[in-house]
N, C-alpha and C positions, 0 to 999 in steps of 0.2 A: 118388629125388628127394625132397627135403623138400616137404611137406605145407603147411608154411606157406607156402612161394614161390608153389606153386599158388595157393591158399586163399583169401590174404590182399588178392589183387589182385582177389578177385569176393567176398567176405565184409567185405573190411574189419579193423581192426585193435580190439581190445576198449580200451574208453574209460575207464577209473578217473573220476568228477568228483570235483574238488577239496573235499575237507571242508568248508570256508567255506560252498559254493554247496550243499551238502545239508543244510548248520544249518539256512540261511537259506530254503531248498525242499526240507524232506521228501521231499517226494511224488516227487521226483524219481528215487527209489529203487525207485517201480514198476516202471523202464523199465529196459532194458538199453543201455546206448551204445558204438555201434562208431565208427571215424572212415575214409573212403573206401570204397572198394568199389564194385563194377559199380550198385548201386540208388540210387545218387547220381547218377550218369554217366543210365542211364535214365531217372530224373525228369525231369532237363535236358531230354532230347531230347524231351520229351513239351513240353514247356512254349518249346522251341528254345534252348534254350539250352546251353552246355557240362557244366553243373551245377545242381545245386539244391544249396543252402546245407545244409536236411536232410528227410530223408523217412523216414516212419513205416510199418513192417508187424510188425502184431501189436502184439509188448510191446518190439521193436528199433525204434532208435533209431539211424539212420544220420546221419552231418555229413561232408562235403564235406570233406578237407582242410585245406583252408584257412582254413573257419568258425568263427569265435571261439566261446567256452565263455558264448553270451550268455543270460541268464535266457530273454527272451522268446522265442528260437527254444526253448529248450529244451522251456519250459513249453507254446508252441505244439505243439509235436512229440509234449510229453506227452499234449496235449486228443486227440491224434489214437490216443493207446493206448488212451484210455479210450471213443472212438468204435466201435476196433475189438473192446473186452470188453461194448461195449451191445448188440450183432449181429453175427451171422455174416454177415448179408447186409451190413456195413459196404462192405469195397469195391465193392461192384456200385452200390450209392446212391451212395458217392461219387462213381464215373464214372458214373454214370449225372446225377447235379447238374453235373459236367461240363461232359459235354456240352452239357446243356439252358441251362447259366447261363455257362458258362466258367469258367476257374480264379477269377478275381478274383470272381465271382458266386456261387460254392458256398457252401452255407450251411452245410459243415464246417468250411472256410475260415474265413469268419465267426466262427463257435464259437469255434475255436481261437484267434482273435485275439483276441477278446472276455477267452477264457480267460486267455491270457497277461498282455493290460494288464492285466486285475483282480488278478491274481495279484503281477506286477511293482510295483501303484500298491501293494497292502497290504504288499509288503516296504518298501518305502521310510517309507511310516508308522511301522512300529513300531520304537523306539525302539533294540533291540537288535540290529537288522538292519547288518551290514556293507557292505551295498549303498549 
């Protein structure tokens, strides 16, 4: 049996991003990007719902399917790699913010959004930005 058929339905499929979106976001190139797979499906059910649009473990970069190739998820999802290279104890404070605060309450959450508007507001500034 192929490897991929396995694989690919709990791993996800590997993401190329489009030239354009890595002029315009470097940084984006720290990260690895897959699209589907079983750690999208589990976000969801953590959160109740079918899916989560994307979820971050390690230096992967997971997207739901269906999730458009959009800056601010991206770059949110990137805050969230750089979360998990400032500690090892990252996931446990994350769930452990959690729980204490809930999802919309975590102050990784926060970061990350933070990160992305600032990140998003200064493409649009600069003049050579195709955004």
């Amino acid at each position: 049996m192929d490897a991929a058929r396995i694989l690919d339905p709990l791993i996800g499929n590997p993401l190329p991003l489009p030239p354009s979106l890595l002029e315009t976001f470097p940084e984006l190139r720290a990260a690895r990007f897959r699209r589907g797979g079983l750690f999208v499906r589990i976000g969801g059910w953590c959160l109740r719902r079918r899916t989560v649009a994307g979820i971050t473990l390690w230096r992967t970069i997971w997207l739901a399917p269906e999730a458009p190739l959009d800056p601010w998820l991206l770059l949110h999802e990137l805050r969230h790699v750089h979360q998990f290279a400032s500690s090892r104890w990252f996931p446990l404070l994350y769930i452990w913010d959690s729980l204490r605060r809930g999802y919309r309450g975590n102050r990784f959450e926060a970061d990350a959004n933070a990160f992305a508007a600032r990140r998003v507001r200064e493409a649009l500034r600069s003049p050579s930005s195709p955004c």
